[in-house]
DOSE-305690 format. One record per residue: residue in three letters; x, y, z of N, C-alpha, C in turn. Coordinates in nm, 2 decimals. Layout:
<recs>
["ala"; [X; Y; Z]; [X; Y; Z]; [X; Y; Z]]
...
</recs>
This chain:
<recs>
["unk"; [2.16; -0.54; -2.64]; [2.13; -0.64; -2.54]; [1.98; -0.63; -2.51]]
["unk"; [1.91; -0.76; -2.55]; [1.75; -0.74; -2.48]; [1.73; -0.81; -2.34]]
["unk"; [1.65; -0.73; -2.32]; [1.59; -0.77; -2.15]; [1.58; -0.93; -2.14]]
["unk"; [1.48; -0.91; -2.20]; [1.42; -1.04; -2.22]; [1.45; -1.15; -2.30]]
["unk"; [1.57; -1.14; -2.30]; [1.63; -1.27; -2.40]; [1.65; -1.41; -2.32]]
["unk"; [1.61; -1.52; -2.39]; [1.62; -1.65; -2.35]; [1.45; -1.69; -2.27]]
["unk"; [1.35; -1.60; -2.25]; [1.30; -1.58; -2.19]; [1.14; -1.64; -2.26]]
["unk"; [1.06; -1.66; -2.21]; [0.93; -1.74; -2.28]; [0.80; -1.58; -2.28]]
["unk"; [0.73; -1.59; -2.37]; [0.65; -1.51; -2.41]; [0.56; -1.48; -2.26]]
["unk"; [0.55; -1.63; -2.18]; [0.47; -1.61; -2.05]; [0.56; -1.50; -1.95]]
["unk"; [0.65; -1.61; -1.98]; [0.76; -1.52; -1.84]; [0.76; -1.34; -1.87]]
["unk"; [0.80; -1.34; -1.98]; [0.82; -1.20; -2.04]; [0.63; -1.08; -1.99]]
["unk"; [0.55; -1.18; -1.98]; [0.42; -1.10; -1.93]; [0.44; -1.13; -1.77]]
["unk"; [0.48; -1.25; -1.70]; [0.49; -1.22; -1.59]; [0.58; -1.10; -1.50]]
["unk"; [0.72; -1.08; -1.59]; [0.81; -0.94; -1.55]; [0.72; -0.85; -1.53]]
["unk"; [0.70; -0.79; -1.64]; [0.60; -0.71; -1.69]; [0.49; -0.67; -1.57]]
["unk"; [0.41; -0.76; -1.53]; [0.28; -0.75; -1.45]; [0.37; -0.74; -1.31]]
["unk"; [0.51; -0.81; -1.28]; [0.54; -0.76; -1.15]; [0.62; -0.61; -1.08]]
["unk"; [0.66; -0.64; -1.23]; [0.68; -0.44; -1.25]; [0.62; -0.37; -1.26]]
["unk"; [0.52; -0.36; -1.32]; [0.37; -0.30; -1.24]; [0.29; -0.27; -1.13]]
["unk"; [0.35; -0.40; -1.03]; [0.27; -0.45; -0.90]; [0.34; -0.39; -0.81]]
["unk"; [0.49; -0.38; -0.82]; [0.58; -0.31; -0.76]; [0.56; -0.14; -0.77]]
["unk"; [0.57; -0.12; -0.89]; [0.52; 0.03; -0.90]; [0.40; 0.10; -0.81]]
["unk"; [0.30; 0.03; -0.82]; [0.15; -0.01; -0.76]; [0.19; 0.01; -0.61]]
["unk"; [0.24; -0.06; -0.54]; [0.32; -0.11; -0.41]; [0.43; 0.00; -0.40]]
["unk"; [0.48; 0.08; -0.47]; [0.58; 0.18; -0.45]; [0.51; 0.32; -0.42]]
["unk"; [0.42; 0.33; -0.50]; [0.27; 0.45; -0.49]; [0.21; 0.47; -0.30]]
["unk"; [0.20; 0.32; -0.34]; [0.08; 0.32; -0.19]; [0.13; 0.33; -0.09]]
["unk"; [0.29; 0.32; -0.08]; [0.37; 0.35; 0.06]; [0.39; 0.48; 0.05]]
["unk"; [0.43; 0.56; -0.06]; [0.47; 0.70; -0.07]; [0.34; 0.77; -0.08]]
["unk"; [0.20; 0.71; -0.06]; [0.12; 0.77; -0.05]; [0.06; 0.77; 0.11]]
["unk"; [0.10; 0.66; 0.15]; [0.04; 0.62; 0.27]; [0.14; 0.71; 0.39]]
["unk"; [0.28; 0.74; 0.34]; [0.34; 0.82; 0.44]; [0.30; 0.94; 0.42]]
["unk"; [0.31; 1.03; 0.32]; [0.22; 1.18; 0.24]; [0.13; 1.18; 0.34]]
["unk"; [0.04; 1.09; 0.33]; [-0.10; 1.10; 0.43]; [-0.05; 1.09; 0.55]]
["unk"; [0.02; 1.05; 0.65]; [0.04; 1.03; 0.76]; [0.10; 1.19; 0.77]]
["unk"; [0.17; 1.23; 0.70]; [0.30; 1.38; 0.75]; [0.19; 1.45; 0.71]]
["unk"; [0.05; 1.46; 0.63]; [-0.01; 1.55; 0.64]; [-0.09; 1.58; 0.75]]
["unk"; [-0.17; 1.46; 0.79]; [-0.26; 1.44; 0.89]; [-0.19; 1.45; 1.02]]
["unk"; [-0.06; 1.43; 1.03]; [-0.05; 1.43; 1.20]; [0.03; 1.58; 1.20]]
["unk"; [0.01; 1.66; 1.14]; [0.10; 1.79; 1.20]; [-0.01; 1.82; 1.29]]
["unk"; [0.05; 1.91; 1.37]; [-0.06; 1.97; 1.52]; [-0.18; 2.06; 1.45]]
["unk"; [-0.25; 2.12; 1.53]; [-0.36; 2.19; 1.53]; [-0.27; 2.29; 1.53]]
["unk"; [-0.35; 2.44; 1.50]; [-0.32; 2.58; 1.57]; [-0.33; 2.59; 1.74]]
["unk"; [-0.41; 2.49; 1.80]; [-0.44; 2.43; 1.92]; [-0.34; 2.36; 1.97]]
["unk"; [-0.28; 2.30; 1.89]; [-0.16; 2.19; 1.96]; [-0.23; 2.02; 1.98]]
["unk"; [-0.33; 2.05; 1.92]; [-0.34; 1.88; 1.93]; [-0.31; 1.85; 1.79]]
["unk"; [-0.28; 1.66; 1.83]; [-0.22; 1.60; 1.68]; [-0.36; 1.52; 1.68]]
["unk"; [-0.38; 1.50; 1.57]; [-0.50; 1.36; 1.54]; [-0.44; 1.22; 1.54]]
["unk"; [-0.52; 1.14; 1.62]; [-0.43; 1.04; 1.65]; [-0.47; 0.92; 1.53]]
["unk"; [-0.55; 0.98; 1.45]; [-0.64; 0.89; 1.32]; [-0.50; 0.88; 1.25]]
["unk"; [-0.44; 0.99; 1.24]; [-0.28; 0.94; 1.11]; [-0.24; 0.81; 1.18]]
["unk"; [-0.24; 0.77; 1.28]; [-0.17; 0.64; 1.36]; [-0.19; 0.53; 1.23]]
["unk"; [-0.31; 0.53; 1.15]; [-0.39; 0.43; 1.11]; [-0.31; 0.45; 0.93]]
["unk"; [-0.26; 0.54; 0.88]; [-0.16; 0.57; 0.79]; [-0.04; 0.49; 0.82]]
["unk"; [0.02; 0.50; 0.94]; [0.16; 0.42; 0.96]; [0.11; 0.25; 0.92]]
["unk"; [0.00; 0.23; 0.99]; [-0.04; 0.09; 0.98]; [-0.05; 0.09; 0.86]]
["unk"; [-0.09; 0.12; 0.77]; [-0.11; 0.11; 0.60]; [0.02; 0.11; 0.57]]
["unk"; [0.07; 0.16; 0.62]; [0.23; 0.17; 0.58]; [0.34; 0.02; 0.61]]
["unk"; [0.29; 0.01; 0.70]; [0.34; -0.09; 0.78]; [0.30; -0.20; 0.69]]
["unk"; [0.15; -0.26; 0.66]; [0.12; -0.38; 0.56]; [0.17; -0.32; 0.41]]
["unk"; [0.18; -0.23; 0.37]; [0.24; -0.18; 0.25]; [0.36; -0.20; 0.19]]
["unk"; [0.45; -0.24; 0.31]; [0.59; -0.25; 0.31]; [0.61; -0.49; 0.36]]
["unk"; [0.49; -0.50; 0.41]; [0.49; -0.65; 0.40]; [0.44; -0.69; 0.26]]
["unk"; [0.38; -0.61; 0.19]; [0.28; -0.61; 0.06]; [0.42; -0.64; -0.05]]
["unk"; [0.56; -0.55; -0.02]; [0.61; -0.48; -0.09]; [0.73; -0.64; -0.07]]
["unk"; [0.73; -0.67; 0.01]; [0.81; -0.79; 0.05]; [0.80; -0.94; 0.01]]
["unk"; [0.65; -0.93; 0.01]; [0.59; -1.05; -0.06]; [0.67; -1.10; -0.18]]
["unk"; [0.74; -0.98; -0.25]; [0.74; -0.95; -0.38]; [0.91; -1.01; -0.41]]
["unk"; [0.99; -1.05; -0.30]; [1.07; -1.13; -0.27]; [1.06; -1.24; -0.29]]
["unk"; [0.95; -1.26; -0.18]; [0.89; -1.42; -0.18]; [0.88; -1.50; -0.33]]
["unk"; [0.83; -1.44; -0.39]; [0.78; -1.46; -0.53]; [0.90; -1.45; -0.64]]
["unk"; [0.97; -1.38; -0.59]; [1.10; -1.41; -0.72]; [1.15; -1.52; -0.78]]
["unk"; [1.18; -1.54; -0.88]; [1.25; -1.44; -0.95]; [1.10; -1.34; -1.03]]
["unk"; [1.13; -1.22; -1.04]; [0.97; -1.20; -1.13]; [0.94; -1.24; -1.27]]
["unk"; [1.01; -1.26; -1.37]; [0.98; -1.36; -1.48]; [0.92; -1.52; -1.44]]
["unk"; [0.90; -1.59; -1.31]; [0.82; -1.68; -1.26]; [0.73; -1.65; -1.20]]
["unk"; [0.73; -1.52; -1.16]; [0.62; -1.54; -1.05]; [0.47; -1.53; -1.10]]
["unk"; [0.43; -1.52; -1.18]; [0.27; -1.56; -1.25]; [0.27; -1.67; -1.30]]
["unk"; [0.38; -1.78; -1.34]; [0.41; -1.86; -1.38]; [0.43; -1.97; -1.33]]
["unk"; [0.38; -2.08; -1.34]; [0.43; -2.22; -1.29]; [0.53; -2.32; -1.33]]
["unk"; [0.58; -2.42; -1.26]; [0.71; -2.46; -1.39]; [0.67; -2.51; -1.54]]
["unk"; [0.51; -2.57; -1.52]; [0.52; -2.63; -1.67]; [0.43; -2.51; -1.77]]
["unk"; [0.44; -2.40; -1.76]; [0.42; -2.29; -1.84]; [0.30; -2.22; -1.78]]
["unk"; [0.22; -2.30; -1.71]; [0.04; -2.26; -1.69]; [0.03; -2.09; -1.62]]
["unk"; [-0.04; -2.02; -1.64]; [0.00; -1.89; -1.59]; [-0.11; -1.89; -1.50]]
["unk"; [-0.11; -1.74; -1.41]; [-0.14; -1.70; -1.27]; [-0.17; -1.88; -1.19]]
["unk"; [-0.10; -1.97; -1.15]; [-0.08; -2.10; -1.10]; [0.08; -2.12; -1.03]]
["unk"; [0.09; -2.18; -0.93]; [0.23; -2.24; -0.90]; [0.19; -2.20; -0.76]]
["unk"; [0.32; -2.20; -0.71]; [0.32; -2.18; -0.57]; [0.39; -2.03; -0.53]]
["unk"; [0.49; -2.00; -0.65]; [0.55; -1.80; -0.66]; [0.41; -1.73; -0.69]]
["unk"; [0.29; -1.78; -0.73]; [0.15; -1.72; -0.75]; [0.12; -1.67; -0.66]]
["unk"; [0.11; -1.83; -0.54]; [0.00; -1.80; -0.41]; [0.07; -1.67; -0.34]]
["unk"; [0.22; -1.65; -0.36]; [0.28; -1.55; -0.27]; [0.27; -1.46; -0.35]]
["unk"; [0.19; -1.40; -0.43]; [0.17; -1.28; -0.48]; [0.03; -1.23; -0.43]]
["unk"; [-0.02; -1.33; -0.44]; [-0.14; -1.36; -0.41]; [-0.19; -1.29; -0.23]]
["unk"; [-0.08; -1.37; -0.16]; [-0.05; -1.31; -0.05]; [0.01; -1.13; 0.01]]
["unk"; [0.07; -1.11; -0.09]; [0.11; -0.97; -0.13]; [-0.05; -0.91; -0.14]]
["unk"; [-0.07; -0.97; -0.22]; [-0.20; -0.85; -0.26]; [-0.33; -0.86; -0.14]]
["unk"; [-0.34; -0.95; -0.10]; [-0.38; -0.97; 0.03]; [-0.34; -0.82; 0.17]]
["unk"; [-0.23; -0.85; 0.19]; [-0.17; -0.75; 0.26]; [-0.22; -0.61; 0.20]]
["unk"; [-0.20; -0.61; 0.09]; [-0.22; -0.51; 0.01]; [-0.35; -0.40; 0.04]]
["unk"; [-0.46; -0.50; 0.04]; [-0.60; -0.47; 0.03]; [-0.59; -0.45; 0.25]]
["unk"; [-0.55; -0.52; 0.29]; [-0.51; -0.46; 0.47]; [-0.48; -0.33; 0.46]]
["unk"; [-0.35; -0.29; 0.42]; [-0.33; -0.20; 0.38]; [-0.40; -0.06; 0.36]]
["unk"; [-0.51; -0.08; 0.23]; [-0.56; 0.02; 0.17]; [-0.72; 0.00; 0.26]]
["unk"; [-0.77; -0.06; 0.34]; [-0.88; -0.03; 0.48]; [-0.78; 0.04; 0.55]]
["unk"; [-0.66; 0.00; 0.61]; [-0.64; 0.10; 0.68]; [-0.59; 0.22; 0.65]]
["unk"; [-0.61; 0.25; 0.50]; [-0.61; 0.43; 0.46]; [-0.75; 0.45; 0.48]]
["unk"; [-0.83; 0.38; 0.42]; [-0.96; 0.44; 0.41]; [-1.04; 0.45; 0.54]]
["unk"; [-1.00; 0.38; 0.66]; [-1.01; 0.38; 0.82]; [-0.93; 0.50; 0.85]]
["unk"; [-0.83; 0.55; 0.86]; [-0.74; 0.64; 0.83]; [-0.81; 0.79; 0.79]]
["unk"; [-0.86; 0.81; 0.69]; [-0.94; 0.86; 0.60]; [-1.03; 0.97; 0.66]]
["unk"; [-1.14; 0.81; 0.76]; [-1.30; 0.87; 0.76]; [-1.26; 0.89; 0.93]]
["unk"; [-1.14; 0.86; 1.00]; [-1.13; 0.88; 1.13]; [-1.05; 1.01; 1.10]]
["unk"; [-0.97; 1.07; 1.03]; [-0.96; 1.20; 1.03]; [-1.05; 1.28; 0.98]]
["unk"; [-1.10; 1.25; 0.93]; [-1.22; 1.35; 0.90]; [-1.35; 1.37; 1.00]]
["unk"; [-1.37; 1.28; 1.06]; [-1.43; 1.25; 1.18]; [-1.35; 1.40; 1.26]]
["unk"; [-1.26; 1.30; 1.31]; [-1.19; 1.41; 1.41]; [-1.16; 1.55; 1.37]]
["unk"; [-1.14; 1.57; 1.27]; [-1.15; 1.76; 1.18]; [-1.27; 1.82; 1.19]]
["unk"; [-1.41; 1.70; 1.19]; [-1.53; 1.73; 1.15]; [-1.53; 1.81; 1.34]]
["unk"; [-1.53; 1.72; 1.46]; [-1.48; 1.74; 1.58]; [-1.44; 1.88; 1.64]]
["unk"; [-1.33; 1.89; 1.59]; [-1.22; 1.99; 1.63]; [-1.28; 2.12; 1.59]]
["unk"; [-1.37; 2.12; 1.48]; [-1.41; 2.27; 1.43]; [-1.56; 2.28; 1.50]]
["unk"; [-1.61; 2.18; 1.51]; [-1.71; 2.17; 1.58]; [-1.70; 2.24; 1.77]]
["unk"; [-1.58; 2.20; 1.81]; [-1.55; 2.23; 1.97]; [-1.53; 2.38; 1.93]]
["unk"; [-1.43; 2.42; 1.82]; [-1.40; 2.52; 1.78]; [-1.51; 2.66; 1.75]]
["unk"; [-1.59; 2.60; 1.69]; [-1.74; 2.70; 1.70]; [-1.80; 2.71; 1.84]]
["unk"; [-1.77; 2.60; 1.93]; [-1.86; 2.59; 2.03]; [-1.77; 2.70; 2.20]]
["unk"; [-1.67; 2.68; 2.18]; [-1.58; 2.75; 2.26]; [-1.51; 2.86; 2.15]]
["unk"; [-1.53; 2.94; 2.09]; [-1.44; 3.00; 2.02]; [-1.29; 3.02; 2.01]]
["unk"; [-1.25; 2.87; 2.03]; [-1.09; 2.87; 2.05]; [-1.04; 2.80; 1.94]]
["unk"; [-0.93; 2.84; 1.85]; [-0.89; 2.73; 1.74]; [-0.87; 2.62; 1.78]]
["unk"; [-0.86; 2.46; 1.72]; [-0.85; 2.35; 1.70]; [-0.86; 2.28; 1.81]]
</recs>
């Protein structure tokens, strides 16, 4: 039995590219929580960093990113328009819109990011200055 039977050379690239995008979209939430359970465990101090907050939010568009991908079904159309023309139609624009979310998303890792390290840069800073951990 093939996958792709009955299926047009386009469609068969469009699968393809949404199985990818999904994969892509399956990474960035399992990476966007990773980052969150790393960054919010406590201090030796007992404080949490409140910069992981900005990981859930990545997570949060990650999972609208990941939904889009509904929108757009079936995925043998969704790069596809009805009379063959590829990345066109209207299953496009809502990929389109995925990836949108997408790129929200990945500012709010990289916001995420430089506000924990900020706040680490912080904490060792008080830390030298009062000789008390975190």
């Amino acid at each position: 039995m093939n996958l792709f039977t009955g299926m047009t050379d386009r469609q068969i690239i469009s699968a393809v590219l949404m199985f990818a995008l999904f994969n892509l979209w399956a990474m960035l939430e399992a990476g966007a929580l990773a980052a969150f359970y790393v960054s919010s465990r406590p201090t030796r101090g007992g404080r949490v960093r409140t910069a992981s907050a900005l990981y859930l939010v990545a997570a949060f568009w990650f999972m609208w990113s990941l939904i889009s991908t509904v929108w757009a079904a079936p995925a043998e159309k969704s790069f596809v328009d009805p009379n063959g023309t590829m990345f066109a139609g209207d299953r496009f624009i809502k990929v389109i819109v995925g990836l949108v979310f997408m790129v929200i998303g990945l500012v709010c890792m990289a916001a995420g990011a430089m506000a924990s390290a900020a706040q680490k840069r912080e904490a060792a800073r008080r830390s030298l200055a009062t000789g008390q951990p975190g």
